[in-house]
Structure formats: structure tokens, C-alpha cells
N, C-alpha and C positions, 0 to 999 in steps of 0.2 A: 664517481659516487652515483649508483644508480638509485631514485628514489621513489618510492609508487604514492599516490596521494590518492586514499579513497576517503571522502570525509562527505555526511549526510546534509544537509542540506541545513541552514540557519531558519528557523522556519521564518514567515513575515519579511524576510531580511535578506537572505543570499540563497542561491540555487546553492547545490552541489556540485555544478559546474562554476560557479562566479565563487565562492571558496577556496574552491582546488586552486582557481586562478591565482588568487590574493597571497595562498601561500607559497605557490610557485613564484611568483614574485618577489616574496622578501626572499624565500632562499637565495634564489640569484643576485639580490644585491650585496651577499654574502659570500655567492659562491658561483658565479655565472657558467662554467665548466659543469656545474651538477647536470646528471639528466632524468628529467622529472617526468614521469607519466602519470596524468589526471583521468584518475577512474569516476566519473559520474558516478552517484551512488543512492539505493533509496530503497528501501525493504517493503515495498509492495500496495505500500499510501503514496500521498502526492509525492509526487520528484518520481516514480517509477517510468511515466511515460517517457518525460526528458531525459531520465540514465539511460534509459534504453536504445531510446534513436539516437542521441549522442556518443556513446558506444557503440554500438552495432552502423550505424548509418543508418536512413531513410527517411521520412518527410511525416506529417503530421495530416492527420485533414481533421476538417472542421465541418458539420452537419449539423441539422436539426432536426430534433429529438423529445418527447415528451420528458417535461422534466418531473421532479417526485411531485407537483400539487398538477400536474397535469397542465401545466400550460409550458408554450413549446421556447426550447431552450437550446444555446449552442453548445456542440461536447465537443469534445475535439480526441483522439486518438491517431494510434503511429502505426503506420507501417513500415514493417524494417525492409531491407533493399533487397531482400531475396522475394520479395513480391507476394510472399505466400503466409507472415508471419507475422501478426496484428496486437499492437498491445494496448490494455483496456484500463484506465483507472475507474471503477465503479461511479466513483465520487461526483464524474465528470457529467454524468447523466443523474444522477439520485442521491447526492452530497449533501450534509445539513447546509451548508454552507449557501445552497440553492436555495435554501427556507429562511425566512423572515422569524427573529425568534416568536414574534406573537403568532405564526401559523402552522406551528411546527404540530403535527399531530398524526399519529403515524398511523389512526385508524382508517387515516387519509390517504398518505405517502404513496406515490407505488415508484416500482423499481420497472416498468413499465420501456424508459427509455436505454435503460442497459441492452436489453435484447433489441431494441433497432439498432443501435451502437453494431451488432451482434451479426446483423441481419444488413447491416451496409458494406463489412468487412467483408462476410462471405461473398454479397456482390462484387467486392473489388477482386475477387481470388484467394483470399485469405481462406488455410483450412487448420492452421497452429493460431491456438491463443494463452498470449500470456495476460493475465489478469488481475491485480490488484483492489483487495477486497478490503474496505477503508472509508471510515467517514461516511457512510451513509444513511440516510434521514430515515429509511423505510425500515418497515420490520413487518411486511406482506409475505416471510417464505420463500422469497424468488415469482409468487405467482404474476407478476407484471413483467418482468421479462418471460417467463414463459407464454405469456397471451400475445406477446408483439413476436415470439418465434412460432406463432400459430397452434400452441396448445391452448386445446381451450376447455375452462375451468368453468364446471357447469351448477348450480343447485338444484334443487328437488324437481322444479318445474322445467329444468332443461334449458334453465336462460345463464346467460355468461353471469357469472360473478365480477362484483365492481370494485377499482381500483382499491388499495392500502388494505391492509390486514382487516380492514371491513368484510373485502372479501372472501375473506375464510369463514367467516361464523357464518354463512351459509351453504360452504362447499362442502358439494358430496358425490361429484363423478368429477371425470378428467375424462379425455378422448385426444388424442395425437392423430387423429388422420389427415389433419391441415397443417402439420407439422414442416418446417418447410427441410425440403427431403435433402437439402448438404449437410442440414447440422449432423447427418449419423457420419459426414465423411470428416468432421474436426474433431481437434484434440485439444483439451483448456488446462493448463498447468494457473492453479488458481494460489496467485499469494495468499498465505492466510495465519495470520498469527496469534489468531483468539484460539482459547480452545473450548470455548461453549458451547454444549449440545443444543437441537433447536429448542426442546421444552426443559421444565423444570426451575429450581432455584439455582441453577447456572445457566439457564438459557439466556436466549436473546429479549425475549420481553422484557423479565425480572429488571437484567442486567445492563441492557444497553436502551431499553424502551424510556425510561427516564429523560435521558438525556438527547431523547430526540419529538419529548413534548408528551409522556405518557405520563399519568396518572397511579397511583397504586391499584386504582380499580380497574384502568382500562390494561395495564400490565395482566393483571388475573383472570381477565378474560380473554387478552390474547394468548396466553399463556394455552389457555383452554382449545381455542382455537385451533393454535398449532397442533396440539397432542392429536385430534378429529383431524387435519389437516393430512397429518403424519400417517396415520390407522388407514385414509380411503389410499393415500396412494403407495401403500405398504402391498395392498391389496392388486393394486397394478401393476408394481415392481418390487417383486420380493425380494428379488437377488441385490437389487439397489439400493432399496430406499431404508438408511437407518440413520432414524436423528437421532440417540447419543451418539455416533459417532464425533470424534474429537474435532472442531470447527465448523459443524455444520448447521450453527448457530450463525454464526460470522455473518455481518453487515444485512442482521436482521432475518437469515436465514436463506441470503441468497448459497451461502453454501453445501446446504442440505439439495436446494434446486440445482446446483451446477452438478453434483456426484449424484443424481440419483437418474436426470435428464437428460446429460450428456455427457462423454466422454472425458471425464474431468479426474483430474487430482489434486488436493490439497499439501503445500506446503512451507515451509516458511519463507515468507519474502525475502527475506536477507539472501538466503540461499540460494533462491532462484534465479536473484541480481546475478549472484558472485558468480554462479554457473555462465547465465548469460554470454556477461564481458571479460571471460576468461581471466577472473581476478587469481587464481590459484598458480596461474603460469609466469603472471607478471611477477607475482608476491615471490615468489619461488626463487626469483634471480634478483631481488632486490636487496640492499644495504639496509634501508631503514623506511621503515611503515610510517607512515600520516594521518589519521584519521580523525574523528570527532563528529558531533555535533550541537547543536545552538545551546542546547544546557543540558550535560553531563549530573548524572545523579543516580539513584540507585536502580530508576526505572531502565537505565542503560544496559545493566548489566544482566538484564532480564533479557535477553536475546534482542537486542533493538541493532540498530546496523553499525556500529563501532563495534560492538561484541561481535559483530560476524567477521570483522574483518583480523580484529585480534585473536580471536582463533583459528584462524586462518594462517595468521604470522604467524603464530606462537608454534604449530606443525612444522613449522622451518626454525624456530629459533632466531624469527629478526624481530630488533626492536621495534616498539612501538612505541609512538608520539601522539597524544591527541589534543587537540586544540576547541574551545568552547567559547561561547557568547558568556555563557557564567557555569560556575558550578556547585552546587548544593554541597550541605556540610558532611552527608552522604554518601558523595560519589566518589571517596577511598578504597570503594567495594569496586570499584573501575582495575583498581591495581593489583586486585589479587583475578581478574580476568583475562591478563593481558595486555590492559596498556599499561606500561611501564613507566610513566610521567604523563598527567595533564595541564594543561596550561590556559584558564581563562583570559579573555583576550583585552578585556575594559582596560585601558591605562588610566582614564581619569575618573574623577566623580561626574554623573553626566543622568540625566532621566533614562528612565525604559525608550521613551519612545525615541530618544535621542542616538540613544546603542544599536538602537536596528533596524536606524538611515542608513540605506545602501552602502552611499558613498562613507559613510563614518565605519561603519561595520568592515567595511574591506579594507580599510587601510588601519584600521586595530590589526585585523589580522596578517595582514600584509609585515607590519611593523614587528608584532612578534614574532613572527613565523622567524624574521630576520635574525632576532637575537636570541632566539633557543637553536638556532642553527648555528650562531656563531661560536656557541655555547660546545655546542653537541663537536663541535672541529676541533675543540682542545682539550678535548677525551682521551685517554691515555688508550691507544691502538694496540697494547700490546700484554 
């Protein structure tokens, strides 16, 4: 019984590697002969770095970095073992998660330490980057990492414009001649799963500026901001620079900067993974699919990383099994996607916080994995 396990990650609670484990584990006290391969998994938010260099192989490093209030922070990114191929979580340098909720203000924010992130990889050799565009605090347009890759963002009087989307409401030149001269030799496959233009009532201000400490007013006027942001450098790269385009909205409009500044493409993180860690060769010769994550509901079946992997299966025609921390009244919209049965993992009545203690969370899932597998052996084969 050959069996693949790609399952996302418990947020709070379990990697997507300590998961895969848990249910590899009950299978085998069910079926110790099965043979299990554990696909890391993670659709282009957290857990992307870890599926990556878990799957692919290679090491992680850890630097210092401006973080989104400007004071200096650890990030950490991978490089995979082919020495030339760097994977970036945004989040890791300009994450809310970095912000204090009382200081969160994004006319503040800059994405400033992404491009040293950026700018330390291509010192190590790095000319492929994969990218993971997620959870982040800023909503500056990208212009902070472009100023730490040496573009520089000028106003009226010819002085650098200052960090967070503050500094747009006075930009009105760009100049790239201190540009540092590898970025033209890299290539950025950027996860990205929103699909917001940078301005408008679907942009990043309206939509995502709230909840990283915006205002309705100051949303209205970044909003403004952008459109003028958008128009000068329309005017320097015409062939590039289109903010409706689909995601270049994304984590505040770093998207708009990566496709319009460098050699970049947008697309959905699930699929970039599944590309990655050659999930489509494994799946292909497998008995039965594994997947899930922490809470299954109807947001899942909206392309989140179980849906990529049951469509995936589903090309082949092998079942799928998904396993959840819980699952919303909702997420029977799971079944007309592809998975085939899910299974919340809580055996007893127990608090939130108590569900998603490590050690309690893995051996729920451990436990059940055991007895939907035991389940799944006295299926009629024929």
C-alpha cells in the first residue's frame, strides 16, 4: 500500500512536517508494511520555507534585517542544495506578527527588510527565487524593498522618500542607476493568492489596510497615493508596470513591485509547492491521498492547500482522506472538491488551548489516523 501524505500545517499547533508524522504513525500501528511518503506542504504563507527545504534539501540562514517599524530584526530564509535557489517568506522580514497590535500603522510599515533578505541571497549566489507573499504589516507598494535593492524613490526636491506608504504621498521620480546590477540576472516565481489590484475598492489599502492598523481615512488616502504611485512609474516602465493586474495588490502591493522591477511572475502558492516537491509523480503512483489542515471549512475549498492536493488526486482518480484540528458546519463543500471523507481529530471535550498542545494535537491525530486506516483495510477491494 503505497500512501503520500501531503497535509498543511495545524497553525499554532503542528508543522506540516510534525502532522504528516503523527499520521504516519497511527497508520503503522495499523499497518506497519504500508509505505508512506510525507510531503511537507504550505501554499506560499508560513510553513513555505520549512516544505521547501524539507523537500528539496538545504539549510536555512538567519540575518539581520530592518523590520516593518524599522528596527532591526532576525529573518531567516533557505537555501535549497543546488546553491543557487533561495526561498523567501515576506512575512519573515515585514510580518504583522513583527508589530505590536498598539503600533501597527502602515503609514509607518516598510517592507524595507524584504529586499536585504533579497540582497543577502544574491550575495550568497542565489539567482532563482521562490517567494511567499503573506501576512504582511506594510502596504508601501514594495517601495522599501526597492530602496534596500538600491532603487531610489525621490520627491519634488530630489530627497529619498521615507519609509511606509507615507512615502508615497510625496513620490514623484524613481532612478535605478544604484540598482544593484545581479537583480537583472534573477528570476522570482512569487506565491500569490489574493487577487487585488494595487488601487481601487479591491485594492490593498480598502482591503487589507484595516487590518494591519489603517483607518477609513488613512485607507483613502493611501488608496490615492497608490493610483500617483502607479501613474510616475507607468511612465518609466510602460511595458511593466500595470496595477490592475490580478495580485498586484498582494501584501500591500509588494506584488505590483516585484512584476513591474524584476523578473517576476505571479502564481498560486499551492501550485508552486506541488511543482516544487514533485507532488504530481508521487500522487500518480499512490493508493490513497492524505491531506488536511487545522480547520477545514468552506475557506478551503477556495484554493487553500488541501484543494491543491485533491485536485491533484482527483487527475488520477485516488482517494482522498483529510484529517482537521476541527471542522466548520460548512466544510461538506470539501466533498464535492475532492476530498472524499474528512475527519476532525478532537476525541474528547477539551479547551482551544488545550487542542493545540503539541504534544496533545499529535497524538489526537496519531490516534485517528490509526482508526480511519483500520477502517479504510475492510473496504470491500473489489
Amino acid at each position: 500500500m503505497k500512501i503520500v501524505v501531503a497535509i498543511d500545517s495545524f497553525k499554532g499547533s503542528l508543522s506540516s512536517l510534525e502532522a504528516g508524522t503523527a499520521i504516519k504513525n497511527g497508520i503503522h500501528l495499523a499497518d506497519p508494511s504500508a509505505d508512506i511518503h510525507i510531503c511537507p506542504l504550505a501554499d506560499g504563507g508560513e510553513g513555505t520555507l520549512d516544505a521547501l527545504v524539507q523537500s528539496l534539501g538545504g539549510e536555512k540562514r538567519s540575518i539581520q534585517v530592518t523590520g516593518p517599524l524599522g528596527e532591526s530584526v532576525e529573518a531567516k530564509y533557505g537555501i535549497l542544495s543546488d546553491q543557487k535557489t533561495a526561498i523567501l517568506e515576506t512575512a519573515s522580514a515585514a510580518g504583522l506578527t513583527l508589530v505590536p497590535e498598539e503600533k501597527r500603522n502602515p503609514l509607518h510599515t516598510t517592507s524595507f527588510g524584504i529586499g536585504e533578505m533579497i540582497k543577502d541571497a544574491i550575495s550568497q549566489g542565489c539567482r532563482q527565487f521562490i517567494v511567499g507573499l503573506g501576512g504582511s504589516a506594510t502596504n508601501d507598494g514594495g517601495i522599501g524593498m526597492l530602496q534596500a535593492l538600491g532603487f531610489e524613490l525621490l520627491d519634488a526636491s530630489g530627497q529619498p522618500v521615507p519609509f511606509g506608504a507615507k512615502g508615497l504621498e510625496n513620490f514623484t521620480a524613481i532612478s535605478h542607476c544604484n540598482v544593484l546590477p545581479e537583480l537583472a540576472d534573477c528570476q522570482f516565481q512569487i506565491a500569490c493568492d489574493v487577487k487585488n489590484p494595487l488601487y481601487g475598492n479591491d485594492g490593498c489599502s480598502y482591503v487589507f489596510g484595516p487590518q494591519k492598523g489603517a483607518t477609513p481615512t488613512m485607507a483613502e488616502k493611501m488608496d490615492q497615493w497608490m493610483i500617483r504611485y502607479a501613474q510616475v512609474v507607468k511612465k518609466a516602465y510602460p511595458e511593466k508596470a500595470h496595477p490592475l493586474f490580478s495580485g498586484a495588490g498582494a501584501a500591500g502591493g509588494l506584488g505590483f513591485a516585484f512584476l513591474t522591477f524584476t523578473n517576476a511572475t505571479l502564481a498560486s502558492g499551492i501550485q508552486i509547492i506541488l511543482e516544487q516537491i514533485g507532488a504530481e509523480a508521487l500522487i500518480q503512483d499512490a493508493d490513497l491521498v492524505i491531506t488536511g489542515e487545522g480547520k477545514l471549512d468552506e475557506q478551503t475549498a477556495m484554493g487553500k492547500a488541501p484543494m491543491g492536493i485533491a485536485s491533484l488526486a482527483k487527475k488520477y482518480s485516488k482517494p482522498v482522506i483529510a484529517f482537521s484540528g476541527c471542522a466548520s458546519h460548512d466544510a461538506g463543500v470539501c466533498n464535492k472538491y475532492g476530498i472524499d471523507a474528512f475527519f476532525p481529530i478532537l476525541r474528547s471535550p477539551c479547551t482551544l488551548a488545550e487542542a493545540m498542545k503539541k504534544e496533545i494535537a499529535a497524538q489526537n491525530l496519531t490516534d485517528t489516523a490509526e482508526q480511519v486506516y483500520r477502517l479504510w483495510q475492510i473496504r470491500p477491494t473489489n
